[in-house]
C-alpha positions in Angstrom: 44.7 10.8 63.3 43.1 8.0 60.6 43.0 4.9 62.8 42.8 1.8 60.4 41.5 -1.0 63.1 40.9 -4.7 61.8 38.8 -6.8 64.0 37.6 -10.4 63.4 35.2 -10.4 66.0 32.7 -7.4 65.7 29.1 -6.5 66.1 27.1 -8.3 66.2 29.3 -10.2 68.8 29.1 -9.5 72.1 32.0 -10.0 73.9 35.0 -8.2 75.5 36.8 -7.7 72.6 33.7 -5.7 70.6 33.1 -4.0 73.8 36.1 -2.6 74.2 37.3 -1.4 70.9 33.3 0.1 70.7 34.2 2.0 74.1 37.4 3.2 73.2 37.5 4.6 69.4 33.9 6.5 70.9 36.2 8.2 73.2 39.0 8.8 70.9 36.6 9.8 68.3 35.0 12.2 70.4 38.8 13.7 71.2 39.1 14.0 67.0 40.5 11.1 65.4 38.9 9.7 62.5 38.3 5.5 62.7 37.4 3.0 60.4 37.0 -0.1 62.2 36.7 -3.2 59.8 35.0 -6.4 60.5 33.7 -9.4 58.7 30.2 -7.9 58.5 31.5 -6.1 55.5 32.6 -9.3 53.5 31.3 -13.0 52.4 31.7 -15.1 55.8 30.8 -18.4 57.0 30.4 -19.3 60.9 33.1 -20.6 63.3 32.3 -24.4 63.7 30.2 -25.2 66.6 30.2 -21.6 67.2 27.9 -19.9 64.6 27.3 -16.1 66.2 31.3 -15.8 65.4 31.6 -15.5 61.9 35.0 -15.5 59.4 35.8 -13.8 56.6 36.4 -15.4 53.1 38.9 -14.7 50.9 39.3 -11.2 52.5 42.5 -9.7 51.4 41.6 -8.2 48.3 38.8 -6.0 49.2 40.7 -5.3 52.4 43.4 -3.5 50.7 40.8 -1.3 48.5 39.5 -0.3 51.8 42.7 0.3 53.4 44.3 2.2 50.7 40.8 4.0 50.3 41.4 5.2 53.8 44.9 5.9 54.0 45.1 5.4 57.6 48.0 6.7 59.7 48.4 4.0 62.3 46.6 0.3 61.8 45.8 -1.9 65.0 45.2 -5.4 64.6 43.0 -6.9 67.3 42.2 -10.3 66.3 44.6 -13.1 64.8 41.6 -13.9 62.4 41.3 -14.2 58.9 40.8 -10.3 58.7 43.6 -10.3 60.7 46.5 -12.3 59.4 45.4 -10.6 55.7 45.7 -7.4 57.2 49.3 -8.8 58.7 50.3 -9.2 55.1 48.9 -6.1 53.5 50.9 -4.2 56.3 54.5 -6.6 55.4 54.0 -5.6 51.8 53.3 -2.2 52.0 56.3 -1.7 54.6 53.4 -0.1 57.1 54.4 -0.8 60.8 51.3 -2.2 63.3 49.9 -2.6 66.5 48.6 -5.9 67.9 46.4 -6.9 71.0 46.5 -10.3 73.0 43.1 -10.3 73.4 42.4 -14.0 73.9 44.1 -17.1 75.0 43.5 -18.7 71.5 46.3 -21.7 72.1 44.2 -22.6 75.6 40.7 -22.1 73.9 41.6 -24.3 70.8 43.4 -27.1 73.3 39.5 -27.0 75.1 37.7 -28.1 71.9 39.7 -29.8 69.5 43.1 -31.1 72.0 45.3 -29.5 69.7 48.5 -29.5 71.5 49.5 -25.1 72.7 52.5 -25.2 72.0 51.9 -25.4 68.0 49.2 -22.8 68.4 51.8 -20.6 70.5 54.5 -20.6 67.7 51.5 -19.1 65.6 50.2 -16.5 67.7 54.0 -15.8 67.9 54.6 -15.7 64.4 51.6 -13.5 64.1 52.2 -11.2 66.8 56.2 -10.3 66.7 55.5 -9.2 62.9 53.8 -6.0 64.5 55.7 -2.8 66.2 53.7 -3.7 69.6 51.5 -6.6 71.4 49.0 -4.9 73.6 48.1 -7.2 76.6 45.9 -5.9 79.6 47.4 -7.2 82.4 51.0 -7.8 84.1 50.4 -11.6 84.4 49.3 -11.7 80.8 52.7 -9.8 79.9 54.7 -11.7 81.9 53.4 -15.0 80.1 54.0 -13.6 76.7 57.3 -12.5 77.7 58.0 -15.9 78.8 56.9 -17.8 75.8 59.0 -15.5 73.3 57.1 -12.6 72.8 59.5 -9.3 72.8 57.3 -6.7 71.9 54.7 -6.3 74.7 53.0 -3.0 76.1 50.7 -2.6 78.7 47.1 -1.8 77.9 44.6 -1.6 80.6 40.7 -1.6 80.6 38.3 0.3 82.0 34.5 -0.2 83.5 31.6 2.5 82.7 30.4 3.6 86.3 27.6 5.0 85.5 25.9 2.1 83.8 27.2 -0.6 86.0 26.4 0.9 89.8 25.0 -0.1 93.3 21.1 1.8 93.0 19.5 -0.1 90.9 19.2 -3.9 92.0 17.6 -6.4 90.6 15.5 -8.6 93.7 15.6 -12.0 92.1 12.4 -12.3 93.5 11.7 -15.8 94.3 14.9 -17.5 94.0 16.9 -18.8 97.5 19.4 -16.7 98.6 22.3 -16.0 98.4 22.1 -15.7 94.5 25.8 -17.0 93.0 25.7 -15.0 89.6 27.7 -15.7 86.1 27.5 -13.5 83.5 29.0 -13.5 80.0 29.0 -16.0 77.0 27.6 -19.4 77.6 30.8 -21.5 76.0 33.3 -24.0 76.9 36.3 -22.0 77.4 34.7 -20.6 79.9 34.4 -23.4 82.3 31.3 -22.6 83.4 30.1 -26.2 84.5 32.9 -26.1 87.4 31.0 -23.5 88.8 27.6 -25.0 88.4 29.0 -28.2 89.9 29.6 -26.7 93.3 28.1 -27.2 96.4 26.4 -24.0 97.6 23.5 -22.8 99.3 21.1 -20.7 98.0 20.9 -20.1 94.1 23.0 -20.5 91.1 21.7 -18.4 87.9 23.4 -17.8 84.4 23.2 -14.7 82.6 24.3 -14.8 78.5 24.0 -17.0 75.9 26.3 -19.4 73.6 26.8 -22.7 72.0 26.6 -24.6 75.7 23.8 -23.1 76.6 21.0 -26.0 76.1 23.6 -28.4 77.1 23.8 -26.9 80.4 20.6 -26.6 81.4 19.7 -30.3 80.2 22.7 -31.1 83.0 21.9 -28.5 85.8 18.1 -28.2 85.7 18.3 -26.6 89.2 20.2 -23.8 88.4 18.8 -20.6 86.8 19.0 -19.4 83.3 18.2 -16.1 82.1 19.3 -16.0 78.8 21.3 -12.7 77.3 20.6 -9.4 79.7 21.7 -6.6 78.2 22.1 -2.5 79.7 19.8 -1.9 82.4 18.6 -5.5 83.0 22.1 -7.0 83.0 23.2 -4.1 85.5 20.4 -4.5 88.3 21.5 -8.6 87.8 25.1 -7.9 89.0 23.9 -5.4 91.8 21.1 -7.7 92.8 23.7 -10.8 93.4 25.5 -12.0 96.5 28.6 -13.2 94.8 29.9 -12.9 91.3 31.4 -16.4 90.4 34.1 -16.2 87.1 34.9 -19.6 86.5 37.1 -18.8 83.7 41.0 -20.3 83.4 41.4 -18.8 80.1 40.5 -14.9 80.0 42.9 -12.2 79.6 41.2 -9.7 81.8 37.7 -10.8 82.2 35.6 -7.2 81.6 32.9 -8.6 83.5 35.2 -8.4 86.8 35.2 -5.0 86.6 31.2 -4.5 85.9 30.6 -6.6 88.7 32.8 -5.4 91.1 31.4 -1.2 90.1 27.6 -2.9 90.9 28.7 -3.7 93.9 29.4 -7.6 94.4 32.3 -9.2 95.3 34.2 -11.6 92.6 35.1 -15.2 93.5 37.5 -16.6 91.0 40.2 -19.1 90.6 44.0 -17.5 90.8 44.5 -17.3 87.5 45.3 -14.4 84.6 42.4 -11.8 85.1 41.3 -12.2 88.2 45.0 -12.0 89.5 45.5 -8.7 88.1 42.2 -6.9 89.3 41.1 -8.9 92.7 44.4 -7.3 94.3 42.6 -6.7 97.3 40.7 -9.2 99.7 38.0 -7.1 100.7 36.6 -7.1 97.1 36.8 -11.1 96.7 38.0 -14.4 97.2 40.9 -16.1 94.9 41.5 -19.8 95.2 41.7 -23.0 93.1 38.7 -24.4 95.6 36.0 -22.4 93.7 33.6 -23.4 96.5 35.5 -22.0 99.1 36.4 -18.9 97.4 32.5 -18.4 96.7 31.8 -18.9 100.5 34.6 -16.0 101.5 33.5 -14.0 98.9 30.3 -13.4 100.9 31.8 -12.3 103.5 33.3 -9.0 101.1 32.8 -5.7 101.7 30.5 -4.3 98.9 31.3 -0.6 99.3 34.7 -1.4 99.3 33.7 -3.9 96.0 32.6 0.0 94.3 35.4 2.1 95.1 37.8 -1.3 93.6 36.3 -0.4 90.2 36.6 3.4 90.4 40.3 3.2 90.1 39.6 2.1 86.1 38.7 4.2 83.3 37.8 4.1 79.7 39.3 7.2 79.3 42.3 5.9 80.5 42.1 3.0 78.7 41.6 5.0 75.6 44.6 7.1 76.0 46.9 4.3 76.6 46.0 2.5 73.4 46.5 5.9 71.5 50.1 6.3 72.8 50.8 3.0 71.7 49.9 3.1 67.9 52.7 3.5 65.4 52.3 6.1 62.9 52.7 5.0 59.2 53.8 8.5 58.3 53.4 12.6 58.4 50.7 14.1 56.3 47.7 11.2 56.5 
């Protein structure tokens, strides 16, 4: 199969939208398909205000329909309602070729956070947006049930998946130095991701902060006693989930939160606020804590069992994952 995928956010982003479309077309390109996955590295772009390591696209449409008809593709997924995105929308409505979306992120809830817009104007867009397509792919059951209740009628499952090997309980890393018990975050250093609730609890022992992001300096300047890192990446950001006491995901806003999973396969128990995400994959209480006292749930959360923490993530696959979003592409037609 020629997989057409449009993506607005791409290397080099990190974040759990590259991740997993990078973990995903590897396995299905490994199984045979051919992928072109198109991002705004390959056009004139300007960066996201007050966010400048996200980058959009200018005036993209016209090149983006040499490249798609140069590629002939036989199913197109659009994962981001970027500019890449909504011209790829209307190449798609004009050519009469059907598409796949994904709800990757809560965009109406992100866009409230920094500029008050009020959701429900961004929800008629993402609607608009999304109901043009054959499918909305959405990771979790809470995340489909909340589409399905603001008007979405097109919405499929598609799960995630955590690489075991890489994220594992050997290799820890001692934190040598700091107080104990060490309450980790990891991920992007940004608003949306409500990291200062967590950094405003009570706890003993030591907060730290792995990632980076546009909040970054502005955090530290208000929590000087907590512990910044900076971005960790592959063997350095796997001993620092294994080496932690808790994992603390502060987030109200994610649709799976990625970094559940890689915490959870190292070893360390999650404490999260009930919310879409952590819902969905703390299902069990001997993995984490849930509740909308993020202190508390930090506190029960040390009481998890970590072996039990390991064979949580084990149930999820990339492979999995991979297959599932195969099964739900549309094919554009026979021959391609």
């Amino acid at each position: 199969m020629r997989l057409l995928i449009i993506s607005d956010a791409w290397h080099p982003q990190v974040n759990g939208v590259v991740r997993t479309l990078t973990l995903v077309t590897d396995i299905l390109r490994a199984q045979g398909d051919i992928i072109d996955i198109v991002g705004p590295d390959r056009f004139s772009s300007i960066p996201t205000p007050g966010y400048k390591e996200i980058r959009l696209a200018l005036r993209p449409r016209k090149k983006l329909e040499e490249i798609a008809q140069s590629f002939m593709p036989c199913a197109v997924h659009i994962a981001t309602e970027g500019p890449l995105g909504w011209a790829m929308r209307g190449i798609c409505k004009r050519r009469g070729w059907p598409f796949t979306t994904a709800y990757h992120t809560k965009f109406p809830e992100y866009l409230h956070a920094r500029t008050r817009i009020p959701m429900r104007w961004s929800w008629a867009v993402m609607r608009r947006f999304h109901q043009a397509g054959d499918a909305t792919l959405a990771a979790t059951q809470s995340l489909r049930d909340e589409l399905t209740s603001r008007g979405f009628t097109k919405v499929q499952p598609w799960t995630r998946g955590v690489d075991l090997a890489r994220f594992n309980v050997n290799a820890r890393d001692p934190f040598e130095g700091l107080p104990r018990p060490i309450f980790l975050y990891a991920g992007r250093v940004a608003i949306e991701k409500n990291i200062a609730a967590f950094l405003s609890l009570d706890l003993p022992g030591t907060k730290v902060v792995v990632g980076d992001g546009p909040q970054r300096a502005a955090l530290m300047a208000r929590f000087p006693e907590a512990h910044f890192t900076g971005w960790r990446d592959n063997g350095a950001l796997a001993r620092s989930y294994a080496g932690a006491d808790v994992f603390v995901f502060p987030s109200r806003t994610d649709t799976f939160g990625l970094v559940l999973l890689e915490a959870l396969a190292s070893g360390t128990p999650v404490a999260a606020y009930p919310v879409t995400g952590p819902l969905d994959v703390i299902t069990d209480p001997r993995v984490g804590a849930l509740d909308e006292d993020l202190r508390a749930a930090c506190l029960r959360a040390l009481e998890c069992d970590r072996a039990a923490c390991r064979a949580h993530a084990e149930r999820y696959s990339w492979e999995a994952c991979a297959a599932q979003f195969r099964g739900a592409l549309s094919i554009i037609g026979a021959g391609r």
